[in-house]
C-alpha positions in Angstrom: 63.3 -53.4 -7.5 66.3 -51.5 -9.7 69.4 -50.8 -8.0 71.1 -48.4 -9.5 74.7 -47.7 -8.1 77.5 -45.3 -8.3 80.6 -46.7 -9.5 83.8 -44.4 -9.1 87.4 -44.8 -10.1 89.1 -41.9 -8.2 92.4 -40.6 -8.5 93.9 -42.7 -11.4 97.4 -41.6 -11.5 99.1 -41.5 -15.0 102.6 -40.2 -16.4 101.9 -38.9 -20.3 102.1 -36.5 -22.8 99.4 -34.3 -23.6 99.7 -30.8 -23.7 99.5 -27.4 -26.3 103.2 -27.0 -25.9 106.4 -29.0 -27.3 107.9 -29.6 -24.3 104.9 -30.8 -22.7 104.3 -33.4 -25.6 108.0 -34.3 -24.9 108.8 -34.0 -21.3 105.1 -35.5 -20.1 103.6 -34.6 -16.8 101.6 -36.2 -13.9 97.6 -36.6 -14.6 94.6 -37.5 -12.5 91.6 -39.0 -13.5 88.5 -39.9 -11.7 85.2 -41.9 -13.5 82.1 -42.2 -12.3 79.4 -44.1 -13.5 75.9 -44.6 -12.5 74.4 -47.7 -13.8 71.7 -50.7 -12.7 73.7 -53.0 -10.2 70.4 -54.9 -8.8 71.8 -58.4 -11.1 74.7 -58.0 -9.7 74.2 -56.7 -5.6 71.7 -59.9 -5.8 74.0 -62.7 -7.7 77.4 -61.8 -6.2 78.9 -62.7 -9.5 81.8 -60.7 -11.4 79.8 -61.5 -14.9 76.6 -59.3 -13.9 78.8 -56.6 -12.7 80.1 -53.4 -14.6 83.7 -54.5 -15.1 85.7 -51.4 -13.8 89.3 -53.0 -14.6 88.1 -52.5 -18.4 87.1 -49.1 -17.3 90.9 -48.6 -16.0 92.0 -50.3 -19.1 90.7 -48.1 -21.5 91.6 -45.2 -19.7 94.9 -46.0 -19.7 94.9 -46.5 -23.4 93.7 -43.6 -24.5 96.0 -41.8 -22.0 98.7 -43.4 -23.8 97.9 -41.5 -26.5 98.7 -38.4 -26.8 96.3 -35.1 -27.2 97.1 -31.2 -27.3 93.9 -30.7 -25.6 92.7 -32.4 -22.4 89.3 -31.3 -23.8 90.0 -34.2 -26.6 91.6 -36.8 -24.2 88.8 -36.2 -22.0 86.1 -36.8 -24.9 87.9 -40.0 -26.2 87.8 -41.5 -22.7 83.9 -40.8 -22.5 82.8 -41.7 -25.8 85.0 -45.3 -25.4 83.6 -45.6 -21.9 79.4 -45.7 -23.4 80.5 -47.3 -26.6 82.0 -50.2 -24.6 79.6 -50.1 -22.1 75.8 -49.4 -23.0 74.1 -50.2 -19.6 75.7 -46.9 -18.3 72.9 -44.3 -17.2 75.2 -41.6 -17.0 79.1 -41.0 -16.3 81.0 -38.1 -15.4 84.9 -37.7 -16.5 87.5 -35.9 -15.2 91.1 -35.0 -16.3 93.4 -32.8 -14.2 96.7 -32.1 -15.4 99.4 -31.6 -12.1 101.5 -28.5 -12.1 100.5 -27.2 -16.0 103.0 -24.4 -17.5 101.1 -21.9 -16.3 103.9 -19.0 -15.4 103.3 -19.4 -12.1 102.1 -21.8 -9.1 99.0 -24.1 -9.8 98.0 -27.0 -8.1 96.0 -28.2 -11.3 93.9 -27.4 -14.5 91.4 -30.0 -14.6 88.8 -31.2 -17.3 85.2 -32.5 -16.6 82.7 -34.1 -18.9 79.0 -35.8 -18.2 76.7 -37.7 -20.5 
């Protein structure tokens, strides 16, 4: 019988520089992401072994790559992360991404702005 599981990376913390405005594309700012991804784990829940499993240390890698580089629009950063993620990975059923950006320039006080994508 198919196990499918859901595998979440939550509240990856990263320093960068993405944002509409000069300074933000200079100064940076804090950023969380969280991943999740639904995907068959029977091979893997049955085997115990690392090679039948979704490797989610990729999954941090690439996010941190394409963090590294830098977007105006969280709306692209967000969309590179997601389209890597299935490209790299085509077992994945389905996988949610989300980017928040700490404290945006907003002109006043805001927690975050966040980001989500699904596909």
């Amino acid at each position: 019988m198919e196990q499918t599981g859901l595998i979440e990376l939550e509240e990856m913390e990263f320093y960068a520089y993405h944002g509409h405005f000069e300074e933000e594309q200079v100064v940076g700012n804090k950023f969380l992401v969280n991943i999740s991804i639904e995907t068959d784990c029977t091979k893997a829940a049955e085997s115990d072994n690392l090679n039948d499993a979704l490797d989610y240390v990729s999954i941090y890698r690439i996010t941190k790559q394409e963090m590294e580089k830098k977007s105006h629009l969280l709306e692209h950063l967000t969309k590179r992360i997601i389209d890597r993620i299935h490209n790299e990975f085509p077992q994945i059923i389905h996988s949610k991404v989300k980017v928040s950006k700490l404290n945006p320039p907003m002109g006043g006080r805001m927690e975050k702005v966040s980001v989500t994508f699904s596909r």
